[in-house]
VMD Tcl script that builds the backbone (N, CA, C; Angstrom):
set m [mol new atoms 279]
animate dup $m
set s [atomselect $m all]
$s set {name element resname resid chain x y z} {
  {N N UNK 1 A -59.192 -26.441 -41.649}
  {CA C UNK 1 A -59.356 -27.852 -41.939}
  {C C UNK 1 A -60.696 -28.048 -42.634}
  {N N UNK 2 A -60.899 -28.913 -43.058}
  {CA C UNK 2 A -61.776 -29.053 -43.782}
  {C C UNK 2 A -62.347 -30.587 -43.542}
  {N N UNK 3 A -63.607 -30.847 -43.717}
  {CA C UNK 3 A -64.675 -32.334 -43.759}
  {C C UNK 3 A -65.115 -32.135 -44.674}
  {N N UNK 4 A -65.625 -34.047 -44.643}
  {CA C UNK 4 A -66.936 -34.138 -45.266}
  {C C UNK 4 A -67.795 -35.835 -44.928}
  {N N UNK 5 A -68.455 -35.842 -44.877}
  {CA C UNK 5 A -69.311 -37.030 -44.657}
  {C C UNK 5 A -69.323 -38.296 -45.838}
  {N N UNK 6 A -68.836 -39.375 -45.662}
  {CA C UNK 6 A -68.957 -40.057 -46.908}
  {C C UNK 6 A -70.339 -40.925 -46.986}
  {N N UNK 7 A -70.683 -40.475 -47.806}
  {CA C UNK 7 A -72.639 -41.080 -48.712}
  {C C UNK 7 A -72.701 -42.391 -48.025}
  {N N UNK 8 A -74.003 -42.581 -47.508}
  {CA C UNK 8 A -74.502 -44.188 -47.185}
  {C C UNK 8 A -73.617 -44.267 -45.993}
  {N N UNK 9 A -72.967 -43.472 -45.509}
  {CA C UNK 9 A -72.621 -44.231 -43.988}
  {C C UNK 9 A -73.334 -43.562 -42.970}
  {N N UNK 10 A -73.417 -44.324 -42.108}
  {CA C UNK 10 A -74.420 -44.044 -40.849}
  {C C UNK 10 A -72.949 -43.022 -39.474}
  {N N UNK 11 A -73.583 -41.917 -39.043}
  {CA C UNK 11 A -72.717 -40.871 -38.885}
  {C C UNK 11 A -72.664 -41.601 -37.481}
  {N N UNK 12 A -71.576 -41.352 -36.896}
  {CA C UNK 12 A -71.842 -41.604 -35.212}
  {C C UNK 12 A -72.223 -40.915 -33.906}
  {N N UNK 13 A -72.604 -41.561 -33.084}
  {CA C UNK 13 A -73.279 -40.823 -32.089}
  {C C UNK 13 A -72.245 -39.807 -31.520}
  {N N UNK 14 A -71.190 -39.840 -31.736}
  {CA C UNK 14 A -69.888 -39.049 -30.634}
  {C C UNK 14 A -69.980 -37.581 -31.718}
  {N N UNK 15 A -71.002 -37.677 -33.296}
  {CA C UNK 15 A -70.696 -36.902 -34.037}
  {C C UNK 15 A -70.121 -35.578 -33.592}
  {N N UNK 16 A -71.305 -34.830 -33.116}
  {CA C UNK 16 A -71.973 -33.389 -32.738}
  {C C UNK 16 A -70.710 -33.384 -32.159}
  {N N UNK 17 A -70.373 -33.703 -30.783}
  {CA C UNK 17 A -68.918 -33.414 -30.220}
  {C C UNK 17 A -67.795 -32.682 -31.323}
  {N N UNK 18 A -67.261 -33.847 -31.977}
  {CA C UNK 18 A -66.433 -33.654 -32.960}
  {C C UNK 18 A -66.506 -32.549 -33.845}
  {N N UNK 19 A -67.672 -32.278 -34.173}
  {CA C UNK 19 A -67.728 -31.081 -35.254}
  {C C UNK 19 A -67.924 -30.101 -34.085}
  {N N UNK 20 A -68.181 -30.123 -32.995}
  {CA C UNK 20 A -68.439 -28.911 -31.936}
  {C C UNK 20 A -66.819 -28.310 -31.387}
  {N N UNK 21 A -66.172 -29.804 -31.304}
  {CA C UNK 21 A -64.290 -29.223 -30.885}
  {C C UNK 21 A -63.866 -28.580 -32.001}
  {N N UNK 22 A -64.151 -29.025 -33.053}
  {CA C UNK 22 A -63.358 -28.635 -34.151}
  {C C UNK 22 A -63.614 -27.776 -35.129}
  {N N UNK 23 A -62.573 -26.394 -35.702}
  {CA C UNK 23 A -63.023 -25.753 -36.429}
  {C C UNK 23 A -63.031 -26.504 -37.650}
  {N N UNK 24 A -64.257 -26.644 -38.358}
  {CA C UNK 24 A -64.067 -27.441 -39.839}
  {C C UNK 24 A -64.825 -26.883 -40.416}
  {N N UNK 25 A -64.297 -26.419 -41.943}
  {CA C UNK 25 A -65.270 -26.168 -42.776}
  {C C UNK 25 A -65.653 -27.316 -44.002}
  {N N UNK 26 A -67.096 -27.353 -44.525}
  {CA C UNK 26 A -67.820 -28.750 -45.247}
  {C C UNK 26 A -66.962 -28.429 -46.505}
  {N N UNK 27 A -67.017 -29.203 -46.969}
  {CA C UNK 27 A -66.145 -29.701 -48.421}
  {C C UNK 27 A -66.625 -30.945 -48.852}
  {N N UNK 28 A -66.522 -31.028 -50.056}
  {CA C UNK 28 A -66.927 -32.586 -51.133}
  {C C UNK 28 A -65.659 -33.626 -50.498}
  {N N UNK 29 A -65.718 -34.949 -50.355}
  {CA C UNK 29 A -64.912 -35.993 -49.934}
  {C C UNK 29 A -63.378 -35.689 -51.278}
  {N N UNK 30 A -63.783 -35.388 -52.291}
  {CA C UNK 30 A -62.910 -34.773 -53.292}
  {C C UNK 30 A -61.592 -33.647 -52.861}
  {N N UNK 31 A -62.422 -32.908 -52.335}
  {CA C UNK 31 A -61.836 -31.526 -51.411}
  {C C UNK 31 A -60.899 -32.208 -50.450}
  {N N UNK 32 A -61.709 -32.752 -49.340}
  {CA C UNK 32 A -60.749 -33.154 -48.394}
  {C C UNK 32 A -59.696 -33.782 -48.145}
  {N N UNK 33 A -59.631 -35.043 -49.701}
  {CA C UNK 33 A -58.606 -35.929 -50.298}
  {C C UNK 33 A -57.243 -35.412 -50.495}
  {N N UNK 34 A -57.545 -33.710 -50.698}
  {CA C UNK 34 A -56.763 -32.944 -51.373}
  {C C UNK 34 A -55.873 -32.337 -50.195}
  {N N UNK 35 A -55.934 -32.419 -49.103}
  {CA C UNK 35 A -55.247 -31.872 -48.422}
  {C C UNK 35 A -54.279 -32.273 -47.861}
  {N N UNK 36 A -53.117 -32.312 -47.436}
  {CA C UNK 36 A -51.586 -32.991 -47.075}
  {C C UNK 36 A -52.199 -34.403 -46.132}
  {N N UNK 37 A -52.965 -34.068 -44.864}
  {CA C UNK 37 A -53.411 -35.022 -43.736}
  {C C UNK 37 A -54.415 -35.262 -43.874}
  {N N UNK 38 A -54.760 -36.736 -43.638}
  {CA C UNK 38 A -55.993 -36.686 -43.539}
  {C C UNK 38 A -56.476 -37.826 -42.579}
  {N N UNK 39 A -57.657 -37.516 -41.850}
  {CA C UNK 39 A -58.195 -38.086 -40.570}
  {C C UNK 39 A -59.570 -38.612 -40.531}
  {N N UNK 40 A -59.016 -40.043 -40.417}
  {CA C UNK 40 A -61.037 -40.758 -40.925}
  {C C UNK 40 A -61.544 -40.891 -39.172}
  {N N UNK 41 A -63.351 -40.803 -39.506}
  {CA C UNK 41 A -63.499 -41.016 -37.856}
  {C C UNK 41 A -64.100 -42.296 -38.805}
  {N N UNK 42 A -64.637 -43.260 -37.459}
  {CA C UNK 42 A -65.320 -44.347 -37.833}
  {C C UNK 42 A -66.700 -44.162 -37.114}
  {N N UNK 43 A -67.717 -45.323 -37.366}
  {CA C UNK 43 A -69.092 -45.105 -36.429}
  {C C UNK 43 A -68.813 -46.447 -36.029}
  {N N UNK 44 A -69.993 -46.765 -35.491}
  {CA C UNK 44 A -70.009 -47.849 -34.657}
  {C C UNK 44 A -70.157 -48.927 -35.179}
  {N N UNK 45 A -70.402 -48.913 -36.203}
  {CA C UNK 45 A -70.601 -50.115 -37.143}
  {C C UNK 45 A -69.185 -50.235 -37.718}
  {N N UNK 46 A -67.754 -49.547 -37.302}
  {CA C UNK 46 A -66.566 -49.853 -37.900}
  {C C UNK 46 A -66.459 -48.954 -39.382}
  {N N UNK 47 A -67.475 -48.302 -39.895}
  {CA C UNK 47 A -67.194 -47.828 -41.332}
  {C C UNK 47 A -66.572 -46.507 -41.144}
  {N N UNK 48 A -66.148 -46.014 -41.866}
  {CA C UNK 48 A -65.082 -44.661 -41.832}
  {C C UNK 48 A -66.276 -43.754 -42.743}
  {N N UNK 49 A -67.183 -42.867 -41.989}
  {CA C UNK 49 A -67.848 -42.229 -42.378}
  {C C UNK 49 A -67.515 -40.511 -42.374}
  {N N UNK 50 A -66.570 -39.773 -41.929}
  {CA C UNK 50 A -66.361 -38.852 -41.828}
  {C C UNK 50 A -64.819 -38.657 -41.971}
  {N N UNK 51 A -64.740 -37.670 -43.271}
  {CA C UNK 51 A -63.089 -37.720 -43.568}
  {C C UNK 51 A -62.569 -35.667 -42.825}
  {N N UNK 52 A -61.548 -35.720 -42.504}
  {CA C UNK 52 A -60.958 -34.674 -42.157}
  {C C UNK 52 A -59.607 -34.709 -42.635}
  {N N UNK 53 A -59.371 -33.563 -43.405}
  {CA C UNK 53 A -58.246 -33.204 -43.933}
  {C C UNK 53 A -57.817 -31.777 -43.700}
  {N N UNK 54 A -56.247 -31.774 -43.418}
  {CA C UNK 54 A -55.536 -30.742 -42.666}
  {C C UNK 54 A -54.606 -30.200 -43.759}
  {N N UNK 55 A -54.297 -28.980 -43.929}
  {CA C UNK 55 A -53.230 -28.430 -44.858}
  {C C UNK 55 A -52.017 -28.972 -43.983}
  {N N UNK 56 A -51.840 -28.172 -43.266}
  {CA C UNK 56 A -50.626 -27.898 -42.217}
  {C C UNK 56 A -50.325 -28.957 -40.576}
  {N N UNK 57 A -49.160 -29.154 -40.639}
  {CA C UNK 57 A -49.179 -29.940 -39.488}
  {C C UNK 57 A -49.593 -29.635 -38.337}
  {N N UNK 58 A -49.542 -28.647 -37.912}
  {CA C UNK 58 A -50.213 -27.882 -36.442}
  {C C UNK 58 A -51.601 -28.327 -36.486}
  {N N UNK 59 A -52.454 -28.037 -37.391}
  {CA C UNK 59 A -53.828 -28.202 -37.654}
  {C C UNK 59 A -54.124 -29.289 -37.447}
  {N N UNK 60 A -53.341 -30.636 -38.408}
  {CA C UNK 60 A -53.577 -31.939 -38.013}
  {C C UNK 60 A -53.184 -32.424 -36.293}
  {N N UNK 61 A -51.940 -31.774 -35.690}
  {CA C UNK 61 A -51.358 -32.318 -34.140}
  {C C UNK 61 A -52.734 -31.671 -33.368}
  {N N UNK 62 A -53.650 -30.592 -33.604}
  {CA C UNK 62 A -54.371 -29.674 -33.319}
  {C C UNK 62 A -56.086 -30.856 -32.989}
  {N N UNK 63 A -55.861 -30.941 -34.490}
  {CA C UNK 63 A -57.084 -32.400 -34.520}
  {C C UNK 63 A -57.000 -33.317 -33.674}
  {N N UNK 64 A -55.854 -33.911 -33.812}
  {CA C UNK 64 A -55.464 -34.817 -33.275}
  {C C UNK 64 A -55.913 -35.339 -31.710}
  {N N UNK 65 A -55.519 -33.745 -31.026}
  {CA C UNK 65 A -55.406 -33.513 -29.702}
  {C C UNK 65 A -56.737 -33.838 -28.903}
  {N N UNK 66 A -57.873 -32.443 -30.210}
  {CA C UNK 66 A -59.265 -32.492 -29.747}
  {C C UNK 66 A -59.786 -34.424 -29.545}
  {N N UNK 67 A -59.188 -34.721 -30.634}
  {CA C UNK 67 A -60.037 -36.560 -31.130}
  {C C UNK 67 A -59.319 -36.966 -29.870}
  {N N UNK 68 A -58.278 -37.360 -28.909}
  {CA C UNK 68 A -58.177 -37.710 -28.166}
  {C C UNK 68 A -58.596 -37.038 -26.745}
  {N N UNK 69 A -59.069 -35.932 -26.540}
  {CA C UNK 69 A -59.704 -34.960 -25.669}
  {C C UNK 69 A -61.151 -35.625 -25.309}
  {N N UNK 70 A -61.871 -36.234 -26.639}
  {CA C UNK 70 A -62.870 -36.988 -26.791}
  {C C UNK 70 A -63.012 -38.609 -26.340}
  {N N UNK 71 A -61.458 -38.535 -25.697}
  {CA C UNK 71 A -61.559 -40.102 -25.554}
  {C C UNK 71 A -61.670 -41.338 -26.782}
  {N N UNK 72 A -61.289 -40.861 -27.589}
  {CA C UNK 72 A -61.590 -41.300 -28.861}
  {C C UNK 72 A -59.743 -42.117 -29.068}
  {N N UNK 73 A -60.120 -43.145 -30.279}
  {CA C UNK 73 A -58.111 -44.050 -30.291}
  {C C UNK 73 A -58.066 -44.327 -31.549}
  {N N UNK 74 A -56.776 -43.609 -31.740}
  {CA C UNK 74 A -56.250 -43.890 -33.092}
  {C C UNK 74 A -55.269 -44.862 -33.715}
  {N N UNK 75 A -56.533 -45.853 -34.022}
  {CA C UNK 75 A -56.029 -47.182 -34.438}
  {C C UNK 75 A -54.719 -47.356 -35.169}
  {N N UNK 76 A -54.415 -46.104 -35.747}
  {CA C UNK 76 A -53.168 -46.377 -36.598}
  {C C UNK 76 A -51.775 -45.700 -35.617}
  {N N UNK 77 A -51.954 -45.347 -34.639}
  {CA C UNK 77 A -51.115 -44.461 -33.272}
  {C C UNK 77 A -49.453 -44.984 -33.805}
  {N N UNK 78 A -49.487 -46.462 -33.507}
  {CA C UNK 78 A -48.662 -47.489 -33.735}
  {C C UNK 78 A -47.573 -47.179 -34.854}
  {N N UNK 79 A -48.807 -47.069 -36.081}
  {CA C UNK 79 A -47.984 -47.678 -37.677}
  {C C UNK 79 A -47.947 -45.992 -38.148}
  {N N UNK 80 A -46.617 -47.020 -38.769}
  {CA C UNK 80 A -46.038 -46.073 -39.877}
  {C C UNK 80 A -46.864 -45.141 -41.488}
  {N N UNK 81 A -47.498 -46.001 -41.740}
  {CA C UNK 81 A -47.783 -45.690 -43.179}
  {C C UNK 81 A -49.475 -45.855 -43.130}
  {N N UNK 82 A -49.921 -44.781 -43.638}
  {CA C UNK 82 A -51.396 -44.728 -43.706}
  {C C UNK 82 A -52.094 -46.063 -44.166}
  {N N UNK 83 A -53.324 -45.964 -43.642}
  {CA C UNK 83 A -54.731 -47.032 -44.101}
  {C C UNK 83 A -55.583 -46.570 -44.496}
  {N N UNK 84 A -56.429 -47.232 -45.601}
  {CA C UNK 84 A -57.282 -46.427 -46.109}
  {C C UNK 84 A -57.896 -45.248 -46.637}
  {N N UNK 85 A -56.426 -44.876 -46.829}
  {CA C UNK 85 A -56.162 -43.731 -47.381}
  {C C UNK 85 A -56.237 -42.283 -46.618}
  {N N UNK 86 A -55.971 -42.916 -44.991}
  {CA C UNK 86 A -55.819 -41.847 -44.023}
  {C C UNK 86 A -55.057 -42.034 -43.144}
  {N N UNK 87 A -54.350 -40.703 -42.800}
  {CA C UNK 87 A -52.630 -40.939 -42.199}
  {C C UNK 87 A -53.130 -41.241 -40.127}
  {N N UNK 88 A -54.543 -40.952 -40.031}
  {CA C UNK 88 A -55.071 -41.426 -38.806}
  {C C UNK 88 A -56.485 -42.245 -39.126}
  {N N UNK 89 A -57.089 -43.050 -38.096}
  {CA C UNK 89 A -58.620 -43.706 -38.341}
  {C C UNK 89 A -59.189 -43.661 -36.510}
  {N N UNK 90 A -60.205 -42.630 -36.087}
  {CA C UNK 90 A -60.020 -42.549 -34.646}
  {C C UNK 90 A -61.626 -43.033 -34.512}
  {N N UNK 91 A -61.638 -43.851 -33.715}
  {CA C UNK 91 A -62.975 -44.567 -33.362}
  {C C UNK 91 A -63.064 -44.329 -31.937}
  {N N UNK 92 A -64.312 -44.388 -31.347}
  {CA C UNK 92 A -64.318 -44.985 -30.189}
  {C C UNK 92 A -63.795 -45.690 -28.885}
  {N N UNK 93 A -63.389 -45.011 -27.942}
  {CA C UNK 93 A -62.436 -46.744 -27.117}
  {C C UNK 93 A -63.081 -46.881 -26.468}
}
mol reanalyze $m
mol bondsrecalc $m
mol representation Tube
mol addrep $m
């Protein structure tokens, strides 16, 4: 899987966790766009500062698992069709 941090957003405190569960390697926001799934975290200020993108579905159900392991909720759980140009958005609960 692959990240990357998007410019001017303020990263969140739950960061370190997240990149500590997860195997990710850094990539340009370009890179990560590119991959089948893709998984925005948010910070606390609501902005979607960290994008994660998955080739393969295992990888993404895999993500998935850790971001809720974290106590973390994926606002889009519900809906059908991506937001913001990510097929999950997992913030804080």
């Amino acid at each position: 899987m692959k990240t990357a941090l998007i410019a001017g957003m303020a990263v969140a405190k739950i960061d370190k966790h997240i990149i500590g569960n997860l195997l990710l390697d850094k990539a340009s926001v370009e890179e990560v766009r590119e991959e089948q799934m893709i998984i925005g975290i948010r910070n606390e200020a609501g902005q979607i500062y960290r994008l994660i993108g998955a080739a393969k579905l295992n990888s993404y159900m895999n993500a998935m698992e850790e971001l809720l392991d974290l106590e973390m909720v994926d606002e889009l759980e519900k809906l059908e069709e991506p937001r913001e140009g990510c097929d999950a958005i997992f913030s804080e609960g």
